[in-house]
Backbone of each chain as ProteinMPNN parsed JSONL, in Angstrom:
{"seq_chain_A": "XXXXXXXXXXXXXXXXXXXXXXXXXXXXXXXXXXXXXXXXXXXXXXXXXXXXXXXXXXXXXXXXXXXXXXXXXXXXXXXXXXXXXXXX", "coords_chain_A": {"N_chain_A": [[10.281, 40.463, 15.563], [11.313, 39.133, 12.533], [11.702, 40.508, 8.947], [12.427, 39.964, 5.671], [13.273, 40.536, 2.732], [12.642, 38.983, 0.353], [10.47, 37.524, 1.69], [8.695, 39.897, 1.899], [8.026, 40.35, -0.705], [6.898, 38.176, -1.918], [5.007, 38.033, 0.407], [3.45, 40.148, -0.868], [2.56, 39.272, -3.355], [1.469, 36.701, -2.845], [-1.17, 38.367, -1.442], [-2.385, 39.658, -3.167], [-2.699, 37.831, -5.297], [-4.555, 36.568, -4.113], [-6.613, 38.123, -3.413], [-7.806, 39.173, -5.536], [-8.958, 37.026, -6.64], [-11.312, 37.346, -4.95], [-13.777, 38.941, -5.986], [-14.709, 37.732, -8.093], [-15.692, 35.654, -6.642], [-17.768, 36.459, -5.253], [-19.052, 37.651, -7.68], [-20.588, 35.661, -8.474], [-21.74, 34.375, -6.866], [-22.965, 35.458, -6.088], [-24.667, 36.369, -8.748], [-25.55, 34.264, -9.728], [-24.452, 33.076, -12.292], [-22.777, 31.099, -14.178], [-22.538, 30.675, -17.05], [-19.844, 31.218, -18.126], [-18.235, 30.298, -17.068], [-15.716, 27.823, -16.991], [-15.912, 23.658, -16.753], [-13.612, 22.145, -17.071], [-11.221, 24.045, -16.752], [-11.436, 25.214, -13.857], [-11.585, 22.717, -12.459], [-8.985, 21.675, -13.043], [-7.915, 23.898, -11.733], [-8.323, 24.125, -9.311], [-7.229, 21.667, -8.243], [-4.036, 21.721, -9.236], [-3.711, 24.191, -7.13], [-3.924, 22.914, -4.523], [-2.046, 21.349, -4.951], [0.165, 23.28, -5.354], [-0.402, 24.186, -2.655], [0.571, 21.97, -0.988], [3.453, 22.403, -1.808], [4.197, 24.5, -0.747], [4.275, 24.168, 1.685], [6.322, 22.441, 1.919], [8.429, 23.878, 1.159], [8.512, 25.475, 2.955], [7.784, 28.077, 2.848], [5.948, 30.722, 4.196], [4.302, 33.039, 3.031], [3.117, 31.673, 0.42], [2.138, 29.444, 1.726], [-0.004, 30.921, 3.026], [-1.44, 32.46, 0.63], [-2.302, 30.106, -0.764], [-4.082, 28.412, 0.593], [-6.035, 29.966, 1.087], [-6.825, 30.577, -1.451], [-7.774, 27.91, -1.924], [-9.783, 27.543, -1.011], [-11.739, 29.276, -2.227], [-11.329, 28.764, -5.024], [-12.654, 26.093, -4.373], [-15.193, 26.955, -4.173], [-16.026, 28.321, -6.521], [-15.906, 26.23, -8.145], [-17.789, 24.262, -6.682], [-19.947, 26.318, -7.084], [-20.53, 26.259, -9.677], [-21.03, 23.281, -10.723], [-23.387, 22.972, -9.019], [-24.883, 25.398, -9.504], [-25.103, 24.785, -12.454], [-27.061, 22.833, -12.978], [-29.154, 23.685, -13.019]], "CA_chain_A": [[9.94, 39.697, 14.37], [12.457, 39.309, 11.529], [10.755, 40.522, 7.831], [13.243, 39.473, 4.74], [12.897, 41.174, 1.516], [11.877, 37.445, -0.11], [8.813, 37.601, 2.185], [7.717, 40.831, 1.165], [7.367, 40.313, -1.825], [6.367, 36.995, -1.682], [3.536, 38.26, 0.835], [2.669, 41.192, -1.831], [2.066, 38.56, -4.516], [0.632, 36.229, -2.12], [-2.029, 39.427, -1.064], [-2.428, 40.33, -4.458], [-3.252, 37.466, -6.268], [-5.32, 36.355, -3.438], [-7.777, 39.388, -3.119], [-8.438, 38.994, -7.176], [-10.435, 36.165, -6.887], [-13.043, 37.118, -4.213], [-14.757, 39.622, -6.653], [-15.09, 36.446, -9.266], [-16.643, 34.404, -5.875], [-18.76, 37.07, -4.98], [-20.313, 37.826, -8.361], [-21.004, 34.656, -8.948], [-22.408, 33.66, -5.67], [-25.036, 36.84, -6.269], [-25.584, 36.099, -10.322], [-25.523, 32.383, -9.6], [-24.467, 33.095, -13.907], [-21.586, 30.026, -14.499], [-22.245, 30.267, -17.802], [-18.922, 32.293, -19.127], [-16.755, 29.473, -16.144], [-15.004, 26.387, -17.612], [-16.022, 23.203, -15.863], [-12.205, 21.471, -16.9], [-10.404, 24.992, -16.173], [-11.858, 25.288, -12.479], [-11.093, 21.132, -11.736], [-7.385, 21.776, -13.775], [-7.115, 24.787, -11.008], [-8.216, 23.749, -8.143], [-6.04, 20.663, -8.123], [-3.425, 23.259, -9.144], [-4.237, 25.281, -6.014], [-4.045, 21.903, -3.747], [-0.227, 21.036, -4.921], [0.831, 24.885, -4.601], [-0.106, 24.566, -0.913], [1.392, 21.274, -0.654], [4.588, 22.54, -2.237], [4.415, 25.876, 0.076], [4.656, 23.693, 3.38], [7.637, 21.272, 1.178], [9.254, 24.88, 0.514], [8.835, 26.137, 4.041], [7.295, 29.602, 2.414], [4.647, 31.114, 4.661], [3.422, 33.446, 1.26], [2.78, 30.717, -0.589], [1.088, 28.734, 2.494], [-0.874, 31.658, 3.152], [-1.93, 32.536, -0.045], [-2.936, 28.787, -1.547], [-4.834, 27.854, 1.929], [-7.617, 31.289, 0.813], [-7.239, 30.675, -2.908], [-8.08, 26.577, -2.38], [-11.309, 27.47, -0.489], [-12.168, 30.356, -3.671], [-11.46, 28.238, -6.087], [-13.62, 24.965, -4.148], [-16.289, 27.693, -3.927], [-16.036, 28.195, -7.398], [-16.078, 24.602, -8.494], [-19.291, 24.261, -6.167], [-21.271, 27.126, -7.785], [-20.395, 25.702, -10.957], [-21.378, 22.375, -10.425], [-24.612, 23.33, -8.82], [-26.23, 26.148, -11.003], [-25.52, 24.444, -14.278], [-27.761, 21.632, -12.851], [-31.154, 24.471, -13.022]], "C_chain_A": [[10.775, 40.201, 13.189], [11.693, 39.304, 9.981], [12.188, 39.994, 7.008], [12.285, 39.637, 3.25], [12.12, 40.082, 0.573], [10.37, 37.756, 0.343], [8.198, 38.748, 1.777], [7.256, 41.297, 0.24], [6.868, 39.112, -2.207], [5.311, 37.199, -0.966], [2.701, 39.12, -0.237], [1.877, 40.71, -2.872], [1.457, 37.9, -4.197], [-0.834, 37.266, -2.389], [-3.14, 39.941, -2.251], [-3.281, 39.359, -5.29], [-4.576, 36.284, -5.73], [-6.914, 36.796, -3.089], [-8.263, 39.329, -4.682], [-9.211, 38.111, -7.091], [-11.766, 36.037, -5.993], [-13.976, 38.28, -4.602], [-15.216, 38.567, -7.761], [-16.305, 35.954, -8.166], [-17.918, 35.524, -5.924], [-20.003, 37.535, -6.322], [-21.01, 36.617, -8.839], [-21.844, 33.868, -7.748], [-23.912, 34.598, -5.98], [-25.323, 37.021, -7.669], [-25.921, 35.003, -10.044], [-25.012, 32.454, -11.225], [-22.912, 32.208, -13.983], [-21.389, 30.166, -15.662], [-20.977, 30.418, -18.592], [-17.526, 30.79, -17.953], [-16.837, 27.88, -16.736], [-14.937, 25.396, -16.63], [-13.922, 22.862, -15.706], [-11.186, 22.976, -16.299], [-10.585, 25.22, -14.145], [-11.2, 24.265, -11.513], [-9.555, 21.472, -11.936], [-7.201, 23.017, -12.18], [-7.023, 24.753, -9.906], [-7.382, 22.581, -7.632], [-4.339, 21.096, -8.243], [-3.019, 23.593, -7.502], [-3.352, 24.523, -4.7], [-2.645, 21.653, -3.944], [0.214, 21.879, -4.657], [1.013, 24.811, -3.021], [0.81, 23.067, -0.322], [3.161, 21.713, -1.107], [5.161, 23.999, -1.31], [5.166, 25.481, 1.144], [6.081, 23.079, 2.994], [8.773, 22.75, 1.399], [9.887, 26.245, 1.551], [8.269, 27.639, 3.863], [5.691, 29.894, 3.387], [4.13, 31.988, 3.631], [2.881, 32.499, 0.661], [1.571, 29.499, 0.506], [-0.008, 29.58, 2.535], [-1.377, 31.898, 1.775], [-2.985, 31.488, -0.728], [-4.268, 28.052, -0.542], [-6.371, 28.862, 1.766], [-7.496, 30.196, -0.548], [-7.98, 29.06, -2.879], [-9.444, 26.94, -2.198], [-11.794, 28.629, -1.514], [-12.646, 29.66, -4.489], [-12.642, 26.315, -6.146], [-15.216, 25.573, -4.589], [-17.031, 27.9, -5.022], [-16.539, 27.081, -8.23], [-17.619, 23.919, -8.191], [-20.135, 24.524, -6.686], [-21.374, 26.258, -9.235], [-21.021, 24.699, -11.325], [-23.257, 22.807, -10.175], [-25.13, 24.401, -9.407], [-26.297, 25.282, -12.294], [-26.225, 23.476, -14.165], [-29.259, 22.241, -12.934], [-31.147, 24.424, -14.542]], "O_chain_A": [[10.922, 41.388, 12.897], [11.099, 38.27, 9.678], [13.086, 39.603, 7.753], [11.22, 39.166, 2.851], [11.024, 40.378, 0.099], [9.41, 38.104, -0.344], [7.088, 38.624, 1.26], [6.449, 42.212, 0.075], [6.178, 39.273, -3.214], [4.332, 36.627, -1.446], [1.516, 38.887, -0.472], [0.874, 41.259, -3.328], [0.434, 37.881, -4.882], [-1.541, 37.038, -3.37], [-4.274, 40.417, -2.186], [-4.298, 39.721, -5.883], [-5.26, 35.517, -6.408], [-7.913, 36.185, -2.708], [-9.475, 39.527, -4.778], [-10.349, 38.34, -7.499], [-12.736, 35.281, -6.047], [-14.848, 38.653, -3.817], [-16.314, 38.803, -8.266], [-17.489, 35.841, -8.486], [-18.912, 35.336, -6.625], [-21.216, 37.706, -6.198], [-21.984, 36.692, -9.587], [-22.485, 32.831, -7.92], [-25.134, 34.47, -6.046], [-26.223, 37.82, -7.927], [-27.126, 34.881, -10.264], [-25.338, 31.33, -11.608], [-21.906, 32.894, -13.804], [-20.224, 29.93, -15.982], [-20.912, 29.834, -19.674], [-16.341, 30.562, -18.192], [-17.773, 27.089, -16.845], [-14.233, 25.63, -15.649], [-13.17, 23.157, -14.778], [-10.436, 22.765, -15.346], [-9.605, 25.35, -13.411], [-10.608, 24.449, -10.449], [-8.883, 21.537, -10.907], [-6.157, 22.82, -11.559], [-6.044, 25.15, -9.273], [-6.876, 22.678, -6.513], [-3.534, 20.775, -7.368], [-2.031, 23.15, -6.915], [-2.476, 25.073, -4.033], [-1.975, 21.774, -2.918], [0.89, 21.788, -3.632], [1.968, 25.142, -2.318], [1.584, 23.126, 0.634], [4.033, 21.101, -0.491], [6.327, 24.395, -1.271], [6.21, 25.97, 1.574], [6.989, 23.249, 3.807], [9.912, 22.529, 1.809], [10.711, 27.156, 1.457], [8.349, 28.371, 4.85], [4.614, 29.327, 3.198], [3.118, 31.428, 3.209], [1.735, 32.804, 0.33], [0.545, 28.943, 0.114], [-1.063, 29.112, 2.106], [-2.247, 31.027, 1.754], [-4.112, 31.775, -1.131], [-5.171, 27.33, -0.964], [-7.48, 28.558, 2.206], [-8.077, 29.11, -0.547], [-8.785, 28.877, -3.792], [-10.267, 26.712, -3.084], [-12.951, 28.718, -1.103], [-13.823, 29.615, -4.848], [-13.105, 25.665, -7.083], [-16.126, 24.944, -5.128], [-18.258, 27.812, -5.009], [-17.557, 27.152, -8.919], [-18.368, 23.326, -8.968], [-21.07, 23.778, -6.974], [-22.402, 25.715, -9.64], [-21.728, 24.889, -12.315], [-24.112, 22.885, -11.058], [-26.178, 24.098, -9.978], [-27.288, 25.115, -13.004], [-26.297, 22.86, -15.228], [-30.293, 21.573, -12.925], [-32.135, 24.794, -15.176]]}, "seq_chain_B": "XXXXXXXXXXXXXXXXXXXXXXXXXXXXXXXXXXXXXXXXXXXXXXXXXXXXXXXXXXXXXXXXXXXXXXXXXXXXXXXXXXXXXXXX", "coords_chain_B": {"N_chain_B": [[20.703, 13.937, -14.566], [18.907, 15.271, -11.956], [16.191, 14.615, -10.388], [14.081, 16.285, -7.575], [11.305, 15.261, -4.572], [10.353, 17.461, -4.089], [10.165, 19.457, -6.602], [8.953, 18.108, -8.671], [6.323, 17.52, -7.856], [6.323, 20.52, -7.076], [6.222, 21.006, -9.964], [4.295, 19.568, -11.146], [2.166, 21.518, -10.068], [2.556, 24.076, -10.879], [1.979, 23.165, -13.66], [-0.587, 22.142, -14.273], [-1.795, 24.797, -12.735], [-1.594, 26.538, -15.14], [-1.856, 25.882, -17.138], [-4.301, 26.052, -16.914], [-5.551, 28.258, -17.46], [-5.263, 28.435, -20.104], [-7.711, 27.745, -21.436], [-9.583, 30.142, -21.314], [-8.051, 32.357, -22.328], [-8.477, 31.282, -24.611], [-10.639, 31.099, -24.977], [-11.713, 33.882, -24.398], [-10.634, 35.868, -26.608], [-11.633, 34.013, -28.972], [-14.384, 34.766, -28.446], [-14.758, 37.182, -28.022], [-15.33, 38.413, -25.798], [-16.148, 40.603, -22.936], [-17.546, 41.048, -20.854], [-17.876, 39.91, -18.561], [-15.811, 39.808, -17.365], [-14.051, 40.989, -14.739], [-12.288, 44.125, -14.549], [-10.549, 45.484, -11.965], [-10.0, 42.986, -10.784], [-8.346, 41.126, -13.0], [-6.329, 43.558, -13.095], [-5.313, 43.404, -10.762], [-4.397, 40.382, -10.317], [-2.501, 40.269, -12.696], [-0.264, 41.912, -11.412], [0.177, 40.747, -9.158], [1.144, 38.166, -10.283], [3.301, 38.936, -11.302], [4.844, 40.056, -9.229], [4.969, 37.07, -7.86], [7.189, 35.999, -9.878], [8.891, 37.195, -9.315], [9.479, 36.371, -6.868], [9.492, 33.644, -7.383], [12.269, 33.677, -8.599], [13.518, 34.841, -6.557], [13.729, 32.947, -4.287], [14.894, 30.65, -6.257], [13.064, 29.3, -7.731], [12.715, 26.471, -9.916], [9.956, 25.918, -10.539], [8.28, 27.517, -9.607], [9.209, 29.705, -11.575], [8.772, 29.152, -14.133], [5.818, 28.135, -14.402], [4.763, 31.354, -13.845], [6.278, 32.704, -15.504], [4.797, 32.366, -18.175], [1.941, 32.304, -17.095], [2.493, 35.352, -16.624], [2.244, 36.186, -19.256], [-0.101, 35.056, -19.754], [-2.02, 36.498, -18.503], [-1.446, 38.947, -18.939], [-2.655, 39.303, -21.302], [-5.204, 38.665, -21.075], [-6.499, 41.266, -19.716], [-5.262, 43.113, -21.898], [-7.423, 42.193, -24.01], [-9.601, 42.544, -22.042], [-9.442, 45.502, -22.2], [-9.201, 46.264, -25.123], [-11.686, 45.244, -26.033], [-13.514, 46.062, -24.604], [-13.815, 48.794, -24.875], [-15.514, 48.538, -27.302]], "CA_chain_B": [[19.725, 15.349, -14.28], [18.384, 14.481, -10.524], [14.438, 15.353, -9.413], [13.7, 15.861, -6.042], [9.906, 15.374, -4.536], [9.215, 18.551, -4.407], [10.07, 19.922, -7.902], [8.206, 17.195, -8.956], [5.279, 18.56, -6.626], [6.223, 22.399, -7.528], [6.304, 21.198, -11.227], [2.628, 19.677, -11.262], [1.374, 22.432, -9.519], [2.715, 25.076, -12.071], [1.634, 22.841, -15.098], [-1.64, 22.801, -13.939], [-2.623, 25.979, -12.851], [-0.296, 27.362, -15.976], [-2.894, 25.343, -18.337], [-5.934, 26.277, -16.428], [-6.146, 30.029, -17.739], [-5.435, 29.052, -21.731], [-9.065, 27.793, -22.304], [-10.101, 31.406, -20.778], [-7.351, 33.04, -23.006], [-8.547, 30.972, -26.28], [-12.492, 31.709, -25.328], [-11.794, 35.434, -24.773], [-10.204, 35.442, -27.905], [-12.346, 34.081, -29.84], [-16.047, 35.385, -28.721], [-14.168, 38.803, -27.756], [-16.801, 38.458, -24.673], [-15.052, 40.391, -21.661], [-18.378, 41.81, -19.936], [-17.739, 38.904, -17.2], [-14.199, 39.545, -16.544], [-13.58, 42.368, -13.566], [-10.844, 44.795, -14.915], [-9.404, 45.345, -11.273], [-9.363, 41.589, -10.912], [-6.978, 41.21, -13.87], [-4.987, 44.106, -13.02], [-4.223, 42.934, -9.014], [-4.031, 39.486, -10.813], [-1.279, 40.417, -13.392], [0.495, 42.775, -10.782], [0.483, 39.567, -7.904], [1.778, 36.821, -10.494], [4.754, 39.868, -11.883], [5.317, 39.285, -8.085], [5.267, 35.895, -7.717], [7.66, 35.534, -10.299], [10.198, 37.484, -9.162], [9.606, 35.744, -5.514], [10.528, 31.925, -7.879], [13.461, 34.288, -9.351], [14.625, 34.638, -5.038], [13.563, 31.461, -4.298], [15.379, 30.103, -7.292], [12.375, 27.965, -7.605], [12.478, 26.391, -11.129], [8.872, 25.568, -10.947], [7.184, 29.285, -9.965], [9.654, 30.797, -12.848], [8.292, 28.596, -15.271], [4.267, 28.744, -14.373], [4.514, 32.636, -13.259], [6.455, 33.417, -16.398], [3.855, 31.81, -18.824], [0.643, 32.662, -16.629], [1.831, 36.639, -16.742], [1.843, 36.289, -20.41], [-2.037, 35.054, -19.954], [-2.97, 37.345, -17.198], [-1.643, 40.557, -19.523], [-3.304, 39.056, -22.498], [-6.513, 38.578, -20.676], [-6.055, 42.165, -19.544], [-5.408, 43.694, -23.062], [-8.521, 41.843, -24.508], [-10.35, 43.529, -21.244], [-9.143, 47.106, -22.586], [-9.538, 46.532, -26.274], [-13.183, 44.986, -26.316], [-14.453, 46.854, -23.474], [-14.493, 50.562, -25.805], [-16.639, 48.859, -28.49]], "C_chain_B": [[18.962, 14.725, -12.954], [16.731, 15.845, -10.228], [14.469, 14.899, -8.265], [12.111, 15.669, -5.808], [9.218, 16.678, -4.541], [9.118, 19.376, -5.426], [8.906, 19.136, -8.102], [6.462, 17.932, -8.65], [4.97, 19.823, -6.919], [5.62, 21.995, -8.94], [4.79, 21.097, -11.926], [1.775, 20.43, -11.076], [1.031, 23.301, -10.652], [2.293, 24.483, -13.336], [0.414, 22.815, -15.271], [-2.443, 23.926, -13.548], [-2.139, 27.186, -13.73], [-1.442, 26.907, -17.349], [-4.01, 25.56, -18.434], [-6.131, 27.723, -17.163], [-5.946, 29.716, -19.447], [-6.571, 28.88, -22.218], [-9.809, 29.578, -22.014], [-9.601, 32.535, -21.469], [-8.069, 32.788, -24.824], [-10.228, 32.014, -26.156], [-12.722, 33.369, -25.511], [-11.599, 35.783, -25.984], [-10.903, 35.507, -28.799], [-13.813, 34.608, -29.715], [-15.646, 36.912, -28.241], [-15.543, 38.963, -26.494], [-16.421, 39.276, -23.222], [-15.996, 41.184, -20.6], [-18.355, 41.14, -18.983], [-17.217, 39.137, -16.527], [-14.119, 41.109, -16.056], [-12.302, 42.773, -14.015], [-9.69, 45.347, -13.718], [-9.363, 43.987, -10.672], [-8.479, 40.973, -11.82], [-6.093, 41.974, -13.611], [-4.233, 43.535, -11.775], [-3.925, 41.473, -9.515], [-2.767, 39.036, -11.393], [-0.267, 41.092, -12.204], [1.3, 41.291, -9.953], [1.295, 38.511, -8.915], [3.1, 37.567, -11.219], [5.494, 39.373, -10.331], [5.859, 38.222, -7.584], [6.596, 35.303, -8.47], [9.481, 35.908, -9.952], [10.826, 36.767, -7.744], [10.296, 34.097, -6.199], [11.772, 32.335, -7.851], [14.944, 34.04, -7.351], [14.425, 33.622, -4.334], [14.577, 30.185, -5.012], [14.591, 28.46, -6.999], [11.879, 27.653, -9.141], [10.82, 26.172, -11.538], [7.901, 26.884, -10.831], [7.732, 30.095, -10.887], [8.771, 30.265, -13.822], [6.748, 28.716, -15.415], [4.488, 30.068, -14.475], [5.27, 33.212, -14.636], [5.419, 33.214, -17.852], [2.412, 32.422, -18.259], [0.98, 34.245, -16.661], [1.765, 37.124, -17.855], [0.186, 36.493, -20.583], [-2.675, 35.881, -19.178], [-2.891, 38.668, -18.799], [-2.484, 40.322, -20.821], [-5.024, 39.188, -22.57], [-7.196, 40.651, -20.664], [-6.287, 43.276, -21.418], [-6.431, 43.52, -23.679], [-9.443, 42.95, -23.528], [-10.769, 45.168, -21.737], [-10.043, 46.919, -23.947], [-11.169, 46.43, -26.488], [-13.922, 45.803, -25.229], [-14.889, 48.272, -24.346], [-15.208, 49.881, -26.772], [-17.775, 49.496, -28.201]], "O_chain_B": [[18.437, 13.618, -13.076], [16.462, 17.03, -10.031], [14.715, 13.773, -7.83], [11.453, 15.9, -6.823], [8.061, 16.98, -4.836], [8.139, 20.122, -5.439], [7.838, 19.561, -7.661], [5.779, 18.705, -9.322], [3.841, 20.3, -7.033], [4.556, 22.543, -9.226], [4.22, 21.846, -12.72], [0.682, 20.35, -11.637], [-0.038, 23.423, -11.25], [2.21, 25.303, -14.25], [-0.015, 23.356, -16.291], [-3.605, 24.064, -13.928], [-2.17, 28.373, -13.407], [-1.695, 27.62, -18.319], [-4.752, 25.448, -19.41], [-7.309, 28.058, -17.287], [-6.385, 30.588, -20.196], [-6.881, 29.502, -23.234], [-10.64, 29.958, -22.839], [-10.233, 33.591, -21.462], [-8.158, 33.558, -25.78], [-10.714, 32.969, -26.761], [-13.459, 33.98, -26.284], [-12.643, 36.076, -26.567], [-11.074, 36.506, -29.498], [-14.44, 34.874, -30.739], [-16.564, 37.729, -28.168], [-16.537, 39.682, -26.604], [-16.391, 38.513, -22.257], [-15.511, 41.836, -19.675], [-18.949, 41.736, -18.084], [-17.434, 39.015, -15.321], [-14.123, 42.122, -16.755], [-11.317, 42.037, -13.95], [-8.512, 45.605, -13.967], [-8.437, 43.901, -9.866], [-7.736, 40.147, -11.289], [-4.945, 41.548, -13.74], [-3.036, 43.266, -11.679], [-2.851, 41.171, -8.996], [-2.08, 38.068, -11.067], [0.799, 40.477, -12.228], [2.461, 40.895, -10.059], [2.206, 37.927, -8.328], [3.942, 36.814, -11.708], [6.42, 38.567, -10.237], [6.933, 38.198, -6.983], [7.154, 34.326, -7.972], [10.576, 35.38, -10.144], [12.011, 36.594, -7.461], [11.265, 33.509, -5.719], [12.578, 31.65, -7.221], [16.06, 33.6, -7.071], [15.337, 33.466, -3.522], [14.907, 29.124, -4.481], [14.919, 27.363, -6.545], [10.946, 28.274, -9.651], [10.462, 26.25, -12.713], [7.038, 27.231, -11.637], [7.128, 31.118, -11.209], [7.976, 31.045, -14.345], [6.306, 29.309, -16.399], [4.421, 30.253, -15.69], [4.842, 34.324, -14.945], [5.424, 34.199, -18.591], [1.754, 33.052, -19.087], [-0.074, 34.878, -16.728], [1.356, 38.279, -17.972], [-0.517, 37.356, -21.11], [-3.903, 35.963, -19.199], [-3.836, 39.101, -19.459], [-2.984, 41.321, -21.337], [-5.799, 39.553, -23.454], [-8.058, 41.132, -21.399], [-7.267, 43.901, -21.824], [-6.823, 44.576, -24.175], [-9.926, 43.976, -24.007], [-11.83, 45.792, -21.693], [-11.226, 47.254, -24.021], [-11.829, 47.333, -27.002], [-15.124, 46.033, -25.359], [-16.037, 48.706, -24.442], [-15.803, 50.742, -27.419], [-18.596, 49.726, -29.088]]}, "name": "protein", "num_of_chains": 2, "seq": "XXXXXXXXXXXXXXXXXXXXXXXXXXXXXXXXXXXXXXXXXXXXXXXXXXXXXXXXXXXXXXXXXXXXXXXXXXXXXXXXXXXXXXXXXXXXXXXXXXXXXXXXXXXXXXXXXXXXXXXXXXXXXXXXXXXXXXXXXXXXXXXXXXXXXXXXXXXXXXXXXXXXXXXXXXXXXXXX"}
């Protein structure tokens, strides 16, 4: 298996900015507390999120597939909680 | 000046999830509020999109220079607010 300096840092940033948002999911799954998360910032990112990975596969980048394919389902997860607590 | 589909594609991506973090930049900002925001989720945050940017840079992908140089403005900004309001 052939690595290329591109990919490894392209996986690092992938890895990186991947693993940052499942301490957001997680405290927010166990506060249920939305109130401090922006409904339009969440929709604006997750749509975001959704072209990144379409533009990963366009771009041939496995980093960028791999990374956007976690972060979509984070940031849905996100969107979810959001949605449903601010409705109590 | 010629667009292809997937600039186009890259470009939406990055304008959107490049716009998504300034309401989060203005609100910090202004209610100086940063007991929400996880301080090693901003730092692996800022570190991964310093990454990312240098991965557009070997890429020579005009659309992750342009988000990734703008979003690690807002990541370190987020970041510095984190520091400063956190010792009151």
């Amino acid at each position: 298996m052939h690595f290329d300096v591109n990919e490894i840092i392209g996986f690092g940033a992938a890895v990186l900015t991947t693993i940052a948002f499942l301490p957001q999911v997680y405290k927010t799954w166990k506060t249920k507390d939305v109130s401090s998360l922006s409904l339009p910032m969440l929709l604006l990112f997750f749509i975001g999120i959704v072209l990144w990975l379409i533009y990963g596969f366009l771009l041939h980048s496995p980093s960028m597939i791999f990374a956007n394919s976690i972060t979509v389902i984070s940031s849905l997860l996100l969107l979810y909680f959001k949605i449903k607590y601010s409705k109590n």
